[in-house]
C-alpha positions in Angstrom: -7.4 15.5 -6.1 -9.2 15.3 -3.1 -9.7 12.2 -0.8 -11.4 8.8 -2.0 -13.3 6.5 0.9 -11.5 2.9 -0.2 -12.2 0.6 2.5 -14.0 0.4 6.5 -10.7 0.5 9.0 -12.0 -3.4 10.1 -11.5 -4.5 6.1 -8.0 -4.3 6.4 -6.2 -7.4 9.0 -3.5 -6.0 11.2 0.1 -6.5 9.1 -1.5 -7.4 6.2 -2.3 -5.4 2.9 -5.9 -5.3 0.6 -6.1 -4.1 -2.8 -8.4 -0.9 -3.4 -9.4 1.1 -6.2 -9.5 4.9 -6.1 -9.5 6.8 -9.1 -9.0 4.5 -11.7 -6.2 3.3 -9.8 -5.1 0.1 -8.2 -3.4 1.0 -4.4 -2.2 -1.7 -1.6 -3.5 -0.3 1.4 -1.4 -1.7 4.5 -2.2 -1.5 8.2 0.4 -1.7 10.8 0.1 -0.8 14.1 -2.9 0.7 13.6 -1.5 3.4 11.1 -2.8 3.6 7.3 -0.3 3.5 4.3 -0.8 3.4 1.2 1.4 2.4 -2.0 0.5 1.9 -5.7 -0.2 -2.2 -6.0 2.4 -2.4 -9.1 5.6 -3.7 -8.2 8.4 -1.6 -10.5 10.3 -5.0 -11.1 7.4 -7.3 -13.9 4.0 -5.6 -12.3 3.8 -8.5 -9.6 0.3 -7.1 -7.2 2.2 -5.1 -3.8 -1.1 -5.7 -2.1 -0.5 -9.6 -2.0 2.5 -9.4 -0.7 3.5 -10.2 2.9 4.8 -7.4 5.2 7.8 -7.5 7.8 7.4 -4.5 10.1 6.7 -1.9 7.4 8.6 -3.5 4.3 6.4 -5.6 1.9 7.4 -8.3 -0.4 6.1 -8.5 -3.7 4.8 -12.0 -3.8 5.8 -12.8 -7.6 9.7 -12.6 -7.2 10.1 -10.9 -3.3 10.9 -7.3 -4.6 11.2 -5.6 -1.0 9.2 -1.8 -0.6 9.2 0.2 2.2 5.4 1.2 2.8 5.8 4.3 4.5 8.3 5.9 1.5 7.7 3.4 -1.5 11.5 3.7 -1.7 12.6 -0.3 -2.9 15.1 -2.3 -0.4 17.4 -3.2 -3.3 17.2 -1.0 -5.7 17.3 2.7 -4.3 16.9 4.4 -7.4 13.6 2.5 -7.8 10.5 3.4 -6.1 6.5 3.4 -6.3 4.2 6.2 -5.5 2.7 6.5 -2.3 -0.6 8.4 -1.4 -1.8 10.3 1.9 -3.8 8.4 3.9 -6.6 9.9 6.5 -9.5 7.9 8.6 -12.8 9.5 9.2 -14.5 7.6 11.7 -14.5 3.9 10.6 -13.5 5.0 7.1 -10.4 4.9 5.2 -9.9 7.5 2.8 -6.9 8.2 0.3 -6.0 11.3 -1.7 -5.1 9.4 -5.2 
């Protein structure tokens, strides 16, 4: 696959996540301390949306039942045998691209 624009680097708040599409697929994009990451937006637990979910330092909460995944790894805080996909990110300019 190559990489997929998704979003402008000022559509995504500081700490905060935003639901993209790329390729048919729905990814939580996440921005902390100015890095990129991306995860897929289903949380592994009853499909609650990653992307809505509130972030402490790099972990996010799944807001439907507060299933904790590391951003950076998609590796879950409770479970470590469960874990979602993650996707390279890259900026180009004021875009945000990822390679789905």
């Amino acid at each position: 696959m190559a990489f997929v624009k998704v979003a402008n680097v000022n559509d995504v708040p500081e700490s905060e996540g935003k639901i993209v599409k790329a390729n048919g697929r729905e990814i939580a994009l996440f921005k902390v301390q100015g890095q990129f990451y991306a995860i897929d937006n289903t949380c592994k637990h009853q499909g609650g949306p990653l992307g809505e979910g509130w972030l402490e330092d790099s972990i996010v909460n799944c807001p439907w039942h507060g299933w904790r995944y590391d951003i950076k790894t998609g590796q879950n805080q409770m479970f470590p045998n469960v874990k979602v996909d993650t996707f390279p990110v890259k900026v180009e300019g004021s875009d945000v691209l990822i390679d789905v």
